[in-house]
C-alpha positions in Angstrom: 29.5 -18.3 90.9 28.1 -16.3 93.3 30.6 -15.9 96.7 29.2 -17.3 99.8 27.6 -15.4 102.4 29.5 -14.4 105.8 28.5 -14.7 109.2 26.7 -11.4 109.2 25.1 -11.8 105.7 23.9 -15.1 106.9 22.6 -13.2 110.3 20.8 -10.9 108.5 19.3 -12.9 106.1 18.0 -15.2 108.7 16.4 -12.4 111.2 14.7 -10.9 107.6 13.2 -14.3 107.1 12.3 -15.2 110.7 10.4 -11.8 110.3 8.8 -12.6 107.7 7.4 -15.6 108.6 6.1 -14.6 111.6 4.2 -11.9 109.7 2.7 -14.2 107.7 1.7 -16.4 110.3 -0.2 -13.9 111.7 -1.8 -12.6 108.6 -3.1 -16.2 107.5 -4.4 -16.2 111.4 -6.2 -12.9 111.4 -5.9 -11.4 108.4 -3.3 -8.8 106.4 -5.6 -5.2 107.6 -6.4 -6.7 111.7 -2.3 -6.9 112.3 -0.4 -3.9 113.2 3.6 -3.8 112.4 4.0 -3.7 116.4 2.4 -6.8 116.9 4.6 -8.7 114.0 7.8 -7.1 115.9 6.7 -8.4 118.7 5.7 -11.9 117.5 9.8 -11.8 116.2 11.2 -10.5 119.3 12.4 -7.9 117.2 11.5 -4.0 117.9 9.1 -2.3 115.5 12.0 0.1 114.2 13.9 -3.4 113.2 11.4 -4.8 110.9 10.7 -1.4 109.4 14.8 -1.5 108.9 14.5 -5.1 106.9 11.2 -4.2 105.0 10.1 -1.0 103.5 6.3 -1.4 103.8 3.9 -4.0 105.6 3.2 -5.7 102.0 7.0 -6.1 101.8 6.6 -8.8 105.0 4.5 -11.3 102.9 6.0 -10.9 99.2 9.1 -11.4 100.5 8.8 -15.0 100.4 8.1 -15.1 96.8 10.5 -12.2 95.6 13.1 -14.4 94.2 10.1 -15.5 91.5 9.8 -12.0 89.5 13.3 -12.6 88.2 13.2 -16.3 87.0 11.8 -16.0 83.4 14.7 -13.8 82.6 17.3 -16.1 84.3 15.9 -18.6 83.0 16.6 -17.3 79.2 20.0 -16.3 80.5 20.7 -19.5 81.3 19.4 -21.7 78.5 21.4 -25.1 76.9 23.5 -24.2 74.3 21.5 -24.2 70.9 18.1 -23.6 72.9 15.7 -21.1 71.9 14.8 -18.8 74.9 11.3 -19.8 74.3 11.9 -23.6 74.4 13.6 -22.9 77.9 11.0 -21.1 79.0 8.5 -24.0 77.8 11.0 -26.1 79.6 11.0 -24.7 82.7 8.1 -24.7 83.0 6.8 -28.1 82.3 9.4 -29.4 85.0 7.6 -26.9 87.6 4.7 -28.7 86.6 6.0 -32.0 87.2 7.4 -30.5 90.9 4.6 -28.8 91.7 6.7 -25.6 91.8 4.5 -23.1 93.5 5.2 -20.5 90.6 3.3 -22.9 88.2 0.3 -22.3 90.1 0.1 -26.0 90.6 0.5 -27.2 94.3 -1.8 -27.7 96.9 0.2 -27.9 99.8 -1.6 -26.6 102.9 1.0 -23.4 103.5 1.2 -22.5 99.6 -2.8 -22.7 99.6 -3.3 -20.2 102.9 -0.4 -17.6 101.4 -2.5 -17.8 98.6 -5.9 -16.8 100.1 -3.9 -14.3 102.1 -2.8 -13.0 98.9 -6.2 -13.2 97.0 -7.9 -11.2 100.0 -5.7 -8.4 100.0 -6.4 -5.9 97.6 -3.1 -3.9 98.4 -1.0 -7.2 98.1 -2.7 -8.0 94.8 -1.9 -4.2 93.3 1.9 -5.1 94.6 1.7 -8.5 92.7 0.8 -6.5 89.1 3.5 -4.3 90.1 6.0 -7.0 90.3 4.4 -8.8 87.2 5.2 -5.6 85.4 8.8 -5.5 86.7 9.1 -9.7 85.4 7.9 -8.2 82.2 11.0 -5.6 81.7 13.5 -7.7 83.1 12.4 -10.9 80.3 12.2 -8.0 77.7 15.7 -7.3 78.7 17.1 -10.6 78.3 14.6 -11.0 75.1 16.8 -7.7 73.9 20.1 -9.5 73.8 19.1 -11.2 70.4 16.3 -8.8 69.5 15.2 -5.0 69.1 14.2 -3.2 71.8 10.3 -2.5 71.4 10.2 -6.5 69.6 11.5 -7.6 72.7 9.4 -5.7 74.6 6.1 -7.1 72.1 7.0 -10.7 73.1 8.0 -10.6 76.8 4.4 -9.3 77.2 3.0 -11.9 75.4 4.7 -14.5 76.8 4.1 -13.5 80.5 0.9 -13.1 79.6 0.3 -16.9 78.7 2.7 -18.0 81.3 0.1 -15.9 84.3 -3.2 -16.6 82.5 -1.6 -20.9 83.0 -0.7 -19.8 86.5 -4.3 -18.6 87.3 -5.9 -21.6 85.6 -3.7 -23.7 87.7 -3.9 -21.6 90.9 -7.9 -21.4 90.7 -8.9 -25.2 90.7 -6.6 -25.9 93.4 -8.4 -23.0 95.5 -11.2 -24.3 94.9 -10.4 -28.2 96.3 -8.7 -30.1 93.7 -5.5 -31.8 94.1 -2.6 -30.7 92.2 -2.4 -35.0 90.8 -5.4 -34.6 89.0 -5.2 -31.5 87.7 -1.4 -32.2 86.4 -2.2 -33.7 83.1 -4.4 -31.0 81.8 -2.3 -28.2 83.3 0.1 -29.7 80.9 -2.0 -30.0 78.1 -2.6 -26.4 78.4 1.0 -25.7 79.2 1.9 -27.0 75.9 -0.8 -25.2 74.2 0.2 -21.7 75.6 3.6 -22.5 74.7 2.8 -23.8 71.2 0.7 -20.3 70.3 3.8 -18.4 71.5 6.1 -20.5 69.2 3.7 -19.8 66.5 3.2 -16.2 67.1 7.1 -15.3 67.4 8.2 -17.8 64.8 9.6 -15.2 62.8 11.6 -13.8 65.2 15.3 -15.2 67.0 13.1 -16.4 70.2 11.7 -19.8 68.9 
């Protein structure tokens, strides 16, 4: 178990996320390129030296909030129930992010996951950052992968597998850009869930992932 957080831990991780936020805000408002770091200090009540102290670079300010998903696959094979295949959590994991409308399954159509997402799509710095931090998913999973496998095997399926897992996110993520609700769209996202998942199973049946 992870310790708990003091007071100044807490402090900080509050003013990074109040930051944030109000970034983002503004962004969805005007647009990533038509706000200056000055103006998102300002909108925090923080100085400009401040948020340049909490985040390295202006993309920083918006992928913040979705950080904490690059490292999931991998955790998730960490973490698997005994006897699991890391594959089958994987599939698991997914499916019940389906079912919760997680917003890493592409599928959720809330009104503040739809406009991060447009911000997202209309950025063409923020989308080179997202492949970066795909590529950075992709090594950590190959990582776990390599606790049971070889190195470069490991490294053959993570790709594949975060391959079908984005190519589902994007299939998800595009229909409910383009107006329809994450309820009607659920049973087919699953259908194709399971179909993803079943091609990976197939494809690495001969290794210790499935």
């Amino acid at each position: 178990m992870s310790e708990p957080l003091g007071s100044r831990e807490r402090r900080k991780l509050q003013t990074r996320r109040a930051i944030s936020e109000a970034a983002i805000a503004l962004f969805v408002d005007r647009g990533f390129d038509h706000v200056s770091v000055a103006e998102v200090a300002a909108a925090a009540e923080v100085s400009k030296m401040t948020v340049f102290n909490y985040f390295a670079t202006k993309e920083d300010l918006v992928l913040y909030r979705v950080e904490g998903l690059f490292e999931q696959p991998a955790s998730q094979v960490r973490a698997r129930e005994p006897g699991e295949s890391p594959v089958a959590a994987l599939r698991r994991h997914f499916l019940r992010g389906l079912a919760e409308r997680e917003p890493a399954t592409g599928l959720n159509d809330e009104d503040g996951y739809l406009a991060f997402q447009h911000l997202v799509m209309s950025s063409p710095t923020l989308k080179l950052r997202l492949i970066d931090h795909g590529k950075r998913t992709e090594s950590a999973l190959a990582s776990a992968f390599a606790e049971v496998l070889d190195a470069f095997t490991a490294k053959l399926a993570a790709a594949q597998v975060i391959a079908v897992q984005y190519a589902l996110v994007c299939c998800n993520l595009t229909r409910v850009l383009g107006g329809q609700s994450a309820a009607e769209l659920y049973p087919s996202a699953v259908d194709e869930a399971e179909r993803g998942f079943g091609m990976l199973l197939s494809g690495l049946r001969d290794t210790a992932l499935v």
